[in-house]
N, C-alpha and C positions, 0 to 999 in steps of 0.2 A: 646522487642526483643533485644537479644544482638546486638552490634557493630559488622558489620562483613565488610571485603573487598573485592568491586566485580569487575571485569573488561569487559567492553562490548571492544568486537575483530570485526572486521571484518566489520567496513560502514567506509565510507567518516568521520564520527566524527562529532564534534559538535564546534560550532553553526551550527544549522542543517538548507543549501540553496538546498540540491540535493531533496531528496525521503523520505520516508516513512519508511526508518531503521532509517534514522538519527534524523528523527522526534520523532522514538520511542525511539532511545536511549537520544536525550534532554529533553524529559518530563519527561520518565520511572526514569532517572538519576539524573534528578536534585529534583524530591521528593524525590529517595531513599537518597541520600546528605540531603535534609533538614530533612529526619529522623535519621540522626547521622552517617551516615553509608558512609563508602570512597568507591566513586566511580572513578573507572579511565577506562576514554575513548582514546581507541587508536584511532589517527585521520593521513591523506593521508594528503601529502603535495604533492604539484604540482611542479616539478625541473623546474629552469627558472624564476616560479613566484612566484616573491617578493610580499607576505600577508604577515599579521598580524600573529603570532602564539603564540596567549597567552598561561601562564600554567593552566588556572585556567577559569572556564566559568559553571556558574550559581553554586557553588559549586562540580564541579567536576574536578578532576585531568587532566590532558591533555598530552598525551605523540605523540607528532609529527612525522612520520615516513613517505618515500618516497613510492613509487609503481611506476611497469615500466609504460611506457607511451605507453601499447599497451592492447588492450579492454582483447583479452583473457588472458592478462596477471597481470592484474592491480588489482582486486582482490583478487585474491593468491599470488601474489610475497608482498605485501601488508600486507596480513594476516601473513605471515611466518616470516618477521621482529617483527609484532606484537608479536606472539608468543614465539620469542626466546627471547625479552627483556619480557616475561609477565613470565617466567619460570625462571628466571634471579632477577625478583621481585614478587614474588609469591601472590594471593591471594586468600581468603578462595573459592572464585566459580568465574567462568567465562561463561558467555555469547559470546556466538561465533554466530552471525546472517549472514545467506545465507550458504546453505548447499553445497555449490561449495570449503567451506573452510574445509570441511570435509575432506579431506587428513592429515590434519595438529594435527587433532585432538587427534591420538595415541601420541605426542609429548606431549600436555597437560596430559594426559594421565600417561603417562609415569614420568610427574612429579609431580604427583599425585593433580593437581589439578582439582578441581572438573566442569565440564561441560556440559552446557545445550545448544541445537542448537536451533536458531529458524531458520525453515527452508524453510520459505519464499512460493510464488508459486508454479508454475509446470514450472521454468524454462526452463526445455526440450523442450517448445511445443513454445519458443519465436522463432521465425523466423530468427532472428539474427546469431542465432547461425548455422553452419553445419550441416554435421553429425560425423564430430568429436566432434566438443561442445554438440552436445544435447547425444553423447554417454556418455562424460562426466559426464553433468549432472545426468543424469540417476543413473551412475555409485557412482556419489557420495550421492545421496539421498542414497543408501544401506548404502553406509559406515557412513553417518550417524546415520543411526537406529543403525549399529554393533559399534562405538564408541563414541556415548554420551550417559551421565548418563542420560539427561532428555532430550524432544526434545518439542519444543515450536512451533504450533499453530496458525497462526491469525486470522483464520476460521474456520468454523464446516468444509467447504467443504473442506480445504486441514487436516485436522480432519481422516475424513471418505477415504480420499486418503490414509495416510497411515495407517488406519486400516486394508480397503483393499487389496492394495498390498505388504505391508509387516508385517502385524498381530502386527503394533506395536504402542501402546498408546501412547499419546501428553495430554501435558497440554495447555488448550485452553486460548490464551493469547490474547485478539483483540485489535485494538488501539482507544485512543479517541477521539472523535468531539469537536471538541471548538465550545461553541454554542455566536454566535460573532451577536452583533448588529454595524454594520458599517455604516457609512453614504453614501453621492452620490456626494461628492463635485467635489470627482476627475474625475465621470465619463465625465464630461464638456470636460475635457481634450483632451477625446479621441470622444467628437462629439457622445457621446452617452446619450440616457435616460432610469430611472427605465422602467422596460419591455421592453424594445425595442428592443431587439437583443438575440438571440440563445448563447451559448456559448461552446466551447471546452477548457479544459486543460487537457494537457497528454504530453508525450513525443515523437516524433515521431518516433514509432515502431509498426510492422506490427500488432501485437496483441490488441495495445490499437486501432485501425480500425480509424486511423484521417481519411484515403482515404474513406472507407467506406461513415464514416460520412459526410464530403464532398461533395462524390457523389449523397448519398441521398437526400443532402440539395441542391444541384444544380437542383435536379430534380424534387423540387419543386416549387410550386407559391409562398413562403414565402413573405410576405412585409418585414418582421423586415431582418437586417443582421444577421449572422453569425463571431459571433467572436472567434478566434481560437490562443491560448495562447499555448506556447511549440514549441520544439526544438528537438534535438538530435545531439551529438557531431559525432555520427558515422552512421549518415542515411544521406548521400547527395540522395541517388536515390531516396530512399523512400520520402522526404522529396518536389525534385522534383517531383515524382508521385503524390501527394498531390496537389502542385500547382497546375499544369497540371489540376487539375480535378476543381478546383474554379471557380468560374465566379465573377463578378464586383459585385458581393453583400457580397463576405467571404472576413474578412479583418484578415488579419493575423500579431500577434503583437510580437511574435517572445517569448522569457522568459521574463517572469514580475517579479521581484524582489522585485517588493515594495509591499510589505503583505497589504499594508493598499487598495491599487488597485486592488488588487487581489480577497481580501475580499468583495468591494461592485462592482465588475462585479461577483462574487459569488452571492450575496445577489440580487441582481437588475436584472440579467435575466431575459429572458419569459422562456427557460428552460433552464438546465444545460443536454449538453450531454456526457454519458459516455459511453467509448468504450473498456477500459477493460477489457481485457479475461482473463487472466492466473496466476495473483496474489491473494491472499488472500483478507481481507479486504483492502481497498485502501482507503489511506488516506486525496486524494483530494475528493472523493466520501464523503467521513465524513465531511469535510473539507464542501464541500456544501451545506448538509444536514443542517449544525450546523448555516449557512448562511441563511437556509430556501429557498433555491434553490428548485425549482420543479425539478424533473428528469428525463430523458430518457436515459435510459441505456441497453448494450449487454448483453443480455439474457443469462446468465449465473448463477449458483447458488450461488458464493460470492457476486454476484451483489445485488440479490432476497434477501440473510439471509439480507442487510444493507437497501435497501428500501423498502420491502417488499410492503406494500398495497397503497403506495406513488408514487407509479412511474409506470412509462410507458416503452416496453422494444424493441428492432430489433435486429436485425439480416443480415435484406438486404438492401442496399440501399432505395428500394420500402420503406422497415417496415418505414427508418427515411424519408423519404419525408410524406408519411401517417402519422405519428405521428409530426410531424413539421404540417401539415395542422391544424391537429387537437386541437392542443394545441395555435396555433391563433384562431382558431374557438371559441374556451371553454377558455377567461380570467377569467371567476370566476372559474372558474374549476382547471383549472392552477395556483391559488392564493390559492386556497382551498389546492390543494395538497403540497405546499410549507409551510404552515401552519404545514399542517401532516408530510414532512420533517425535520420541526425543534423537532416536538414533538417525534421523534422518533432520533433523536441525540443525547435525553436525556439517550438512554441507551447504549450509550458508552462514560465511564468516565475515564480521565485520573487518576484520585487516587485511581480508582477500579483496574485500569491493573496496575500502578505501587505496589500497596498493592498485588496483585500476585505474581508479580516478587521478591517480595521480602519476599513472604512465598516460594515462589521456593530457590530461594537462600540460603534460609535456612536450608532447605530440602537439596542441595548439600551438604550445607556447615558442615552438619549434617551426610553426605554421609548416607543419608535416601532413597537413590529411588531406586527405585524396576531393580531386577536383569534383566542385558541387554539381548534384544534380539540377532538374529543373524539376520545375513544380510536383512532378506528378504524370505518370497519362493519362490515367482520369482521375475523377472524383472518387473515392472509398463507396463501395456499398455494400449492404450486407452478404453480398460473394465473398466480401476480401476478410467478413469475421474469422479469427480463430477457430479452428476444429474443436470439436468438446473434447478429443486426445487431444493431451499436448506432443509436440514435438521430441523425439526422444534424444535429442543435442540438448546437453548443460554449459550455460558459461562457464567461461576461464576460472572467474571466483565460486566457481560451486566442485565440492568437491564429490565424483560418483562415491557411491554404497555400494558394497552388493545386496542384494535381493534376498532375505532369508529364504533356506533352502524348504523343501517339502509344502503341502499344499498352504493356501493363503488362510488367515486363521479370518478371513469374509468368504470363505468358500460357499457359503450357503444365501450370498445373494444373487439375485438373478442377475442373469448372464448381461443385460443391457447395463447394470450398475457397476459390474469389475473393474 
C-alpha cells in the first residue's frame, strides 16, 4: 500500500493515560507508523502544567495544542485549534474521533481533506450533560452522518444505532484486548490476595453505575472486599454519593497509573465488575477479559457483543449482590469463566483494527466512499437504543470462537440473565 498521511484530531493524544480514544489512537497509530505511513497526532496540553511534550512517540508525529479548562468546552475549542493547524499542514485523510467535534468538520471539508468520524457512544444519554449538552449531542451526531466521508463504529450496537436513526452505514472498527499474563507481586502491596476481592474500574459517571454497584455490594454477605479503582475530575457529588453508599469492606484506591497494578488486580479478581452503559466497546472491559478476569457486567448489548457466554450481567442493586453471592458460592465456576474470558479476547486484535484503519484511509485517501447521506430522518430517540442482545454480526477485525460445547457453566442463572 502506498505511503499516505493521516492525522488522528480530536482525544487527549498520546502517550495514551485517560480513555479508550487514546488507547485507540496509540496502537491504531503506532502500527500504521511501523507500516511506513506518517502519522500525526494532535494532543491537549494542560495550561499551568509543566510535562513533558515530546515530538515524536512510538513513531508518530506530535503536534501539542491547549483546550479551555472548562468540561463543555475542552473538547471543541481543542479540536478547532487542531483543525486550523491540520488545514495549514494538510494530509491525505483525517480521523476526527467523538462526534461532538462534528461542527468543525465542513472546515476540513472545505479544505478538501478527506474525513472519517469515529463516533463514539450514545453520548446524549451521559448524565453529565444537561439538556443543553445532550441537545448538542444529539444535534451533532446528524451533523456528523451529513459531513463525514466515512463514519467509524466500535460496535454492532452503535452500528445498528445509526442505521436506525439515520439510515446511515459505518465501518465497524472495534478495539483490541491485550491478552496480558501479569504477575501478583504488587498485590501484597495493597493487602490483597489472587481471588480475594471484587473489583471496579470506571470513571465516576452516572452511566458507568459505580453507586449502583456499590450499593449492591453493600447489600451483600460478600466475605472478600470490594475494590474500586477510578476518579473523575468533574463528579465531586457523584463521587460523594458513591462513598456515602460503601461500608468498611469497599476500599477505594482512587486512579492507578501503574499499568503493571492494574494488570494483576485485573488478572487476580474473583470478579471484575462492569457498569458501563453508553459507550461502545470499552476498553477497560477488553482490557480484563485479555487479563482473564471473570465478569459481571450492566446488561447492555455493547457489554453482551464483548463477553457474550462468559459473563454474568445486573441491572439492580439486588441483580449485583445476587451475583456477588453467587460467584463466591461457584470458585470453579468463576475460574471456569475467566478461562472463557481470556479465550474470547482472542477475537479482538489490535493489528486487525489497525489493518482497517488503514484500508479506510485509503478508501479516503482515494476519495473512494460512497456518496454522503443527509442529516438524518429524524432526530434519535430512545426507539433507535440498542437491544440489551447484541446483534449476532462480528466485524471484519474480530475474529468468531466457537461456543464451548455442553451446558453453560451460568446454567444456574435465571433465564432473563443468560
Amino acid at each position: 500500500m502506498d505511503r499516505m498521511s493521516i492525522a488522528m484530531v480530536g482525544t487527549r493524544g498520546v502517550p495514551a493515560r485517560y480513555g479508550g480514544f487514546e488507547t485507540a489512537v496509540e496502537e491504531i497509530g503506532r502500527r500504521l507508523a511501523d507500516a511506513g505511513h506518517r502519522v500525526v497526532v494532535y494532543c491537549r496540553t494542560v495550561p499551568g502544567v509543566t510535562e513533558t511534550r515530546p515530538r515524536r512517540h512510538l513513531g508518530m508525529e506530535l503536534v501539542h495544542l491547549p483546550a479551555a479548562r472548562k468540561r463543555s468546552l475542552e473538547t471543541l475549542s481543542h479540536t478547532a485549534l487542531s483543525v486550523a493547524h491540520l488545514v495549514a499542514h494538510r494530509t491525505d485523510a483525517a480521523f476526527v474521533f467523538n462526534a461532538a467535534n462534528a461542527p468543525l468538520l465542513p472546515v476540513l471539508r472545505a479544505a478538501r481533506i478527506p474525513v472519517a468520524t469515529h463516533v463514539d457512544g450514545l453520548e446524549w444519554r451521559r448524565a453529565k450533560w444537561g439538556g443543553a449538552g445532550r441537545r448538542y449531542y444529539r444535534a451533532a451526531e446528524s451533523l456528523a452522518v451529513r459531513w463525514s466521508d466515512a463514519l467509524v463504529a466500535d460496535a454492532q450496537g452503535i452500528a445498528d444505532y445509526y442505521r436506525d436513526a439515520f439510515d446511515a452505514p459505518t465501518t465497524l472498527l472495534t478495539y483490541g484486548a491485550p491478552v496480558i499474563e501479569p504477575g501478583s507481586d504488587k498485590l501484597a502491596e495493597l493487602g490483597l490476595e489472587r481471588g480475594g476481592y471484587h473489583l471496579v474500574v470506571a470513571r465516576f459517571e452516572p452511566e458507568n453505575h459505580v453507586d449502583l454497584i456499590v450499593d449492591g455490594y453493600t447489600r451483600s454477605d460478600a466475605a472478600k472486599p470490594l475494590v474500586v479503582v477510578g476518579s473523575a475530575p468533574y463528579a465531586d457529588e457523584y463521587t460523594r454519593r458513591v462513598h456515602a453508599l460503601a461500608d468498611d469492606r469497599v476500599r477505594f484506591l482512587g486512579g492507578v497509573w501503574d499499568q503493571d497494578l492494574l494488570d494483576q488486580l485485573y488478572a487476580h479478581c474473583a470478579t471484575y465488575l462492569h457498569g458501563h452503559s453508553v459507550g461502545g466497546t470499552n476498553p477497560s472491559l477488553l482490557r480484563a477479559i485479555g487479563a482473564g478476569a471473570a465478569v459481571t457486567a450492566f446488561d447492555v448489548s455493547f457489554n453482551r457483543e464483548v463477553i457474550a457466554d462468559a459473563g454474568r450481567f445486573f441491572r439492580t442493586p439486588e441483580d449485583v449482590a445476587r451475583e456477588i453471592a453467587a460467584v463466591e458460592a461457584d470458585p470453579v465456576g468463576t475460574r471456569r469463566a475467566g478461562r472463557r474470558s481470556r479465550e474470547l479476547a482472542l477475537r479482538y486484535d489490535w493489528d486487525a483494527v489497525a489493518a482497517g484503519y488503514e484500508e479506510l484511509a485509503a478508501t479516503l485517501a482515494a476519495r473512494r466512499f460512497p456518496r454522503r447521506r443527509p442529516s438524518g430522518r429524524r432526530r434519535p430517540t430512545e426507539a433507535d437504543l440498542p437491544p440489551t442482545r447484541p446483534s449476532t454480526t462480528l466485524p471484519d477485525n474480530v475474529v468468531q470462537l466457537p461456543t464451548p460445547a455442553g451446558p453453560s457453566h451460568w446454567e444456574h442463572m435465571p433465564a432473563a440473565q443468560q
